[in-house]
C-alpha positions as MATLAB code, in Angstrom:
seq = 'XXXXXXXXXXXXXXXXXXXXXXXXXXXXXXXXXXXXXXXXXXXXXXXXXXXXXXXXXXXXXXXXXXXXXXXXXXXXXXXXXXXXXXXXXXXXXXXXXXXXXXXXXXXXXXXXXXXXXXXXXXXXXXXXXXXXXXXXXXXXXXXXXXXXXXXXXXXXXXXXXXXXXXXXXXXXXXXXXXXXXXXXXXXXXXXXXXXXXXXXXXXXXXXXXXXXXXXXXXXXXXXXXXXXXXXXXXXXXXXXXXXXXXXXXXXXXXXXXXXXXXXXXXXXXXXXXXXXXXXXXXXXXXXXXXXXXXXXXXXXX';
ca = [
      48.484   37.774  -51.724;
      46.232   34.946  -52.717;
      44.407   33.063  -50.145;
      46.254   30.018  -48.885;
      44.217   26.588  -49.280;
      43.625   24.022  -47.250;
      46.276   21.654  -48.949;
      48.961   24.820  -48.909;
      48.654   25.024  -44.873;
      48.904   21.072  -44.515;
      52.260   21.007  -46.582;
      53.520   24.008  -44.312;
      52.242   21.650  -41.071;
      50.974   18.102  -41.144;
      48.716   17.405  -38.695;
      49.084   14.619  -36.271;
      46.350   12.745  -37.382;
      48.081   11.983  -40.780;
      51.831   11.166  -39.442;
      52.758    7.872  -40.081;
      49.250    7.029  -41.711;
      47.907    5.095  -44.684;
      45.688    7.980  -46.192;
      43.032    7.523  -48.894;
      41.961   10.690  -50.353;
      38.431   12.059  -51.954;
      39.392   14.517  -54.965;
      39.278   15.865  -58.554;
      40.951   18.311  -60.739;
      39.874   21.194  -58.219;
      42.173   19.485  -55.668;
      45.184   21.338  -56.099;
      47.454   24.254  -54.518;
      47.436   28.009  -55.127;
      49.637   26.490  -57.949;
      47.888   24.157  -59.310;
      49.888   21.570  -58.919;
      47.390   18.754  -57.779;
      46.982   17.545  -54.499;
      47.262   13.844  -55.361;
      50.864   14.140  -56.486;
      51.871   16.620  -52.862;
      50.328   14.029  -50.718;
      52.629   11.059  -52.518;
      55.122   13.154  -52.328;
      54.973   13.709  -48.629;
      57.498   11.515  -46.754;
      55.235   11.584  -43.191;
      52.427    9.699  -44.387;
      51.660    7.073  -47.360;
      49.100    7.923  -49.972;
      47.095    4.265  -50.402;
      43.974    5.210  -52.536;
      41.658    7.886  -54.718;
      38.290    8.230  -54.460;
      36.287   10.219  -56.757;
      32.650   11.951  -56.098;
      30.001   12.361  -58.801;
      32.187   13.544  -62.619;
      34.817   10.735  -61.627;
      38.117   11.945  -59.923;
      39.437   13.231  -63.398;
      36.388   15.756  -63.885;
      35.696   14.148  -67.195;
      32.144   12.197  -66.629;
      29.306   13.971  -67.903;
      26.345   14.743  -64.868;
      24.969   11.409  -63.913;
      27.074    9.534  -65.653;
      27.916    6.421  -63.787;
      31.347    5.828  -62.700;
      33.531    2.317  -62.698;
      36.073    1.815  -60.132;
      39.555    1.514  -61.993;
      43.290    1.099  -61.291;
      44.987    4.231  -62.429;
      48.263    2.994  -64.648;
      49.989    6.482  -63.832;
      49.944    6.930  -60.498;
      49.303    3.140  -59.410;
      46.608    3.475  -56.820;
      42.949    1.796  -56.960;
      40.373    4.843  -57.382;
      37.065    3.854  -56.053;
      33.767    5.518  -57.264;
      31.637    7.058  -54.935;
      28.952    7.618  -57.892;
      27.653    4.291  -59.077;
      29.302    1.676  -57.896;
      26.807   -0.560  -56.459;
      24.300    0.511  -58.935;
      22.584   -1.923  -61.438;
      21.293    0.175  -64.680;
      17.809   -0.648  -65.782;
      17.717   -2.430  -69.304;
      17.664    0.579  -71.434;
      19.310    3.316  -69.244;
      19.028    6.049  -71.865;
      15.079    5.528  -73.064;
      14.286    7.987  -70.009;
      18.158    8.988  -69.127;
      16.019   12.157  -66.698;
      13.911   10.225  -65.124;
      16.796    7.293  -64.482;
      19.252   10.491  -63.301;
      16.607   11.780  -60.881;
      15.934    8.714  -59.393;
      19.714    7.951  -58.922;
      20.438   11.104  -56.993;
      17.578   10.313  -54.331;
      19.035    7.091  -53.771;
      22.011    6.355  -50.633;
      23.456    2.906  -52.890;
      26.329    3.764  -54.957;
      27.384    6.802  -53.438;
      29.050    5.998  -50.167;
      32.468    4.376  -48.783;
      31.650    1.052  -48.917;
      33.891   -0.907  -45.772;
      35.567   -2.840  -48.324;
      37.265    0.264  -49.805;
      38.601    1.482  -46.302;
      40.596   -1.776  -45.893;
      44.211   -0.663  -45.080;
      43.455    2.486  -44.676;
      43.878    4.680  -41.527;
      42.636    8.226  -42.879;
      40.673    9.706  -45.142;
      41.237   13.244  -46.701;
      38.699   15.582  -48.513;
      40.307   18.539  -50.480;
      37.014   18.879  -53.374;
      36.028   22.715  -54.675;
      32.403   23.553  -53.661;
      30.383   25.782  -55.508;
      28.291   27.505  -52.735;
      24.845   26.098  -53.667;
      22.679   22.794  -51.598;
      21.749   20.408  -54.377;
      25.798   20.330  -55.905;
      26.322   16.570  -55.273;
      30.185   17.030  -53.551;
      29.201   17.943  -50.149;
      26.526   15.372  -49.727;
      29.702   12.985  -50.879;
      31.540   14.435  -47.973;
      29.516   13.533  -45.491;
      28.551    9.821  -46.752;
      32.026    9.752  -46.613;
      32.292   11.073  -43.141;
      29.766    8.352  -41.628;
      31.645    5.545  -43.440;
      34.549    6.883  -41.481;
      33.359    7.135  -38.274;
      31.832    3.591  -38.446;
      34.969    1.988  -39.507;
      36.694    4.116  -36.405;
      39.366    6.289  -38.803;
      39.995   10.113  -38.794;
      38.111   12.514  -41.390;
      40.421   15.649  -42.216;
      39.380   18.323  -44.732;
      40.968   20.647  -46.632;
      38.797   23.884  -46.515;
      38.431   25.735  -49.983;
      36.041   29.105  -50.495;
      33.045   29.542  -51.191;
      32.960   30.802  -54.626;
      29.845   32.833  -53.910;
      31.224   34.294  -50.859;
      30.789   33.238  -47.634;
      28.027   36.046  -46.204;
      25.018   35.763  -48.499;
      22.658   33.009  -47.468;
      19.968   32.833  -50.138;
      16.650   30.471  -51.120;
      14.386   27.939  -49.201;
      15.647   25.704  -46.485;
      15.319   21.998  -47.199;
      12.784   20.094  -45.446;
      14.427   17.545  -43.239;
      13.945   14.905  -43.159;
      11.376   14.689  -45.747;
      13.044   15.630  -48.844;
      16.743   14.493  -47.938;
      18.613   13.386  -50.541;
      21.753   13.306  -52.151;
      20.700   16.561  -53.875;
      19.841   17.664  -50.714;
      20.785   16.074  -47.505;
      20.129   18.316  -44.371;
      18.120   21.131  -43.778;
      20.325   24.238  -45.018;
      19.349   27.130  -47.450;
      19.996   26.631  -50.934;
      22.489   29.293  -51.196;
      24.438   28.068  -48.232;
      27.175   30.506  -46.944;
      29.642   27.918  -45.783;
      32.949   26.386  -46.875;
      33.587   22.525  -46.852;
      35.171   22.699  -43.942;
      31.957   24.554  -42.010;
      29.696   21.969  -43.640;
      31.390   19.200  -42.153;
      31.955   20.597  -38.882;
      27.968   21.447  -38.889;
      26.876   18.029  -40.313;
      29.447   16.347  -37.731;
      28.136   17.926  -34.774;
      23.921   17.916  -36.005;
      23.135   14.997  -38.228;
      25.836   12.339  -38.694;
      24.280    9.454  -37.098;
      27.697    8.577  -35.416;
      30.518   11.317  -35.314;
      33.571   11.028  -36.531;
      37.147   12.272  -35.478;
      36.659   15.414  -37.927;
      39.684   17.455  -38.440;
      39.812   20.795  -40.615;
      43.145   22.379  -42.127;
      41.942   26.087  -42.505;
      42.313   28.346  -44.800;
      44.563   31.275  -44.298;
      43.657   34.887  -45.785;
      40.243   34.109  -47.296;
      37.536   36.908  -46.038;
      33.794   35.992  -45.765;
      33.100   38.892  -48.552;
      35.286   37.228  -51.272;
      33.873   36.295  -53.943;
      36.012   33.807  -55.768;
      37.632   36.436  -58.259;
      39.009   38.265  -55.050;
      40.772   35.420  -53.352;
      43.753   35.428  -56.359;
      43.309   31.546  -56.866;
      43.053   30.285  -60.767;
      39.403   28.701  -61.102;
      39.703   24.692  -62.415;
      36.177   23.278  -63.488;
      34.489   21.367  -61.102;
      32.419   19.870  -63.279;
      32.073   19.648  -66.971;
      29.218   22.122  -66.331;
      30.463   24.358  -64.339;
      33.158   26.196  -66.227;
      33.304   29.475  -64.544;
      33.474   31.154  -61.379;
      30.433   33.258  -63.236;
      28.552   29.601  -63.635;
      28.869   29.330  -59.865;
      27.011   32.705  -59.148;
      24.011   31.794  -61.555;
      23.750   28.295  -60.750;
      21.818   28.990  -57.334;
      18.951   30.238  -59.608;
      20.201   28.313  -62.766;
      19.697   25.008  -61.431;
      16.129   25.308  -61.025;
      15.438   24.946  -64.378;
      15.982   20.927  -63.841;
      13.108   21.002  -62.618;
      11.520   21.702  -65.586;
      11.006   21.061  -69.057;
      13.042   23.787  -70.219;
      16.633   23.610  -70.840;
      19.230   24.997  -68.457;
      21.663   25.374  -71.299;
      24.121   22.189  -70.201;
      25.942   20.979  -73.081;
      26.529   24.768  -74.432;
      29.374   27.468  -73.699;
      27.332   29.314  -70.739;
      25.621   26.762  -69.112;
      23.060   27.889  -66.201;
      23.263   31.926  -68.077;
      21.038   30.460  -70.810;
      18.106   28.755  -71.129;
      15.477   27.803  -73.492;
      13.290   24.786  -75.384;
      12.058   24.570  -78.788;
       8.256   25.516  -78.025;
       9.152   28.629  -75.880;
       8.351   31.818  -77.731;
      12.125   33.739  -76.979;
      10.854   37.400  -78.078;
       7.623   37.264  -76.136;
       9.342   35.613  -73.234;
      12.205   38.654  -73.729;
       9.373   40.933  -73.291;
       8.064   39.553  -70.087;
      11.275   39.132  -68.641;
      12.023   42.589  -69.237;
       8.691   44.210  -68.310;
       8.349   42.247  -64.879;
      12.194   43.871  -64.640;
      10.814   47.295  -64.912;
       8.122   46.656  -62.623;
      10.755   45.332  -59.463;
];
């Protein structure tokens, strides 16, 4: 049997906190049902509560913007709810954004503006709901996005309910350094957890509610029911939808821990190609004597 979501067990049971609520609700494509039918369309469906807005983390809430890519808010003609960015909204672009488009990235993602709930988004609305797909690793912008989103709740005195998804790189392995709080918080990075992480969305929140939210928030969690800590994301009988245009696989989501820290480099992490984050490269790295050393320091562990 595949593991029941988040969004499967709310259908089954809505909570009291939503009944009779004007809901705004924090997704992307990866917020849908064992089904995959998405969870925008089941919560305006729902006859208890009224779904009043869409708000979309880093990628836009269609998946479809590039990595730091800025976001507009717009008024989606389909469904016929505002969708407010929480990726760039408040942020004015230097002259020529693309002469440096790194360095202009980096600095954006160590910045708070543009990335939060501003109070004029939240007017008329009583609850907010998360239901985003994690990937298991620190610096992946959507958790950093749930808790802005969580302190922008409990200052404008609503309810914060999340819909807990796996971890697609199982929920026991806890790998890499632990970020140095509060030195080196960011949005890349907010509190001081290991880089491989361990935790679902749901644990996050409940551990950055009850730590490091400057004010909490009424925090509710619709479990999960059947996931194991061992699962890896190929064992939980779920279809995989993208996360991000770079993150195409449940395979992408197991390198990426390592993967990633090739940003920090010149070298090329292999976005933009079929495997991103399983290849790398640049044009002035030697690939057979690199090969070799690869190989050779292999041997030697």
């Amino acid at each position: 049997m595949p593991v029941q979501l988040g969004i499967d067990a709310l259908l089954g049971e809505v909570p009291a906190v939503l009944r009779g609520k004007r809901v705004g609700l924090i997704t992307n494509p990866t917020g849908v049902d064992g089904r995959l039918r998405p969870t925008v369309e089941l919560l305006r469906a729902c006859a208890d509560f009224q779904l009043v807005a869409l708000y979309g983390p880093e990628h836009g809430v269609r998946g479809n913007a590039q990595a730091g890519e800025f976001v507009d808010y717009f008024q989606d003609e389909h469904l016929g709810l505002p969708v407010f960015s929480l990726y760039g909204q408040a942020l004015k672009l230097p002259a020529a954004p693309l002469a440096d488009i790194d360095a202009t990235m980096r600095s954006f993602d160590t910045q708070h503006a543009g990335k939060t709930v501003e109070h004029a988004m939240l007017r008329g609305v009583e609850t907010l709901v998360f239901d985003l797909q994690d990937v298991g690793t620190r610096v992946y912008t959507y958790v950093a996005t749930m808790a802005y989103a969580m302190q922008a709740a409990a200052e404008a005195g609503i309810p914060f309910v999340v819909l807990d998804r796996p971890n697609p790189i199982n929920g026991v392995h806890m790998e890499g350094p632990i970020l140095e709080y509060p030195r080196h918080s960011s949005f890349i990075g907010l509190y001081p957890v290991p880089l491989r992480h361990g935790m679902t969305t749901g644990e996050l929140a409940r551990l950055f509610n009850a730590r490091f939210l400057a004010r909490r928030v009424d925090l509710s969690v619709v479990p999960m029911r059947g996931w194991k800590r061992t699962d890896w994301y190929e064992n939980t009988g779920l279809p995989w939808v993208t996360p991000s245009p770079n993150m195409p696989t449940y395979e992408t989501a197991r390198v990426y821990p390592g993967g990633c820290l090739l940003e920090g480099t010149l070298a090329s992490e292999g976005r933009g190609t079929t495997r991103p984050f399983e290849i790398f490269g640049a044009p002035w790295i030697d690939g057979h004597a690199l090969a070799k050393r690869i190989s050779l320091r292999g041997a030697l562990l």
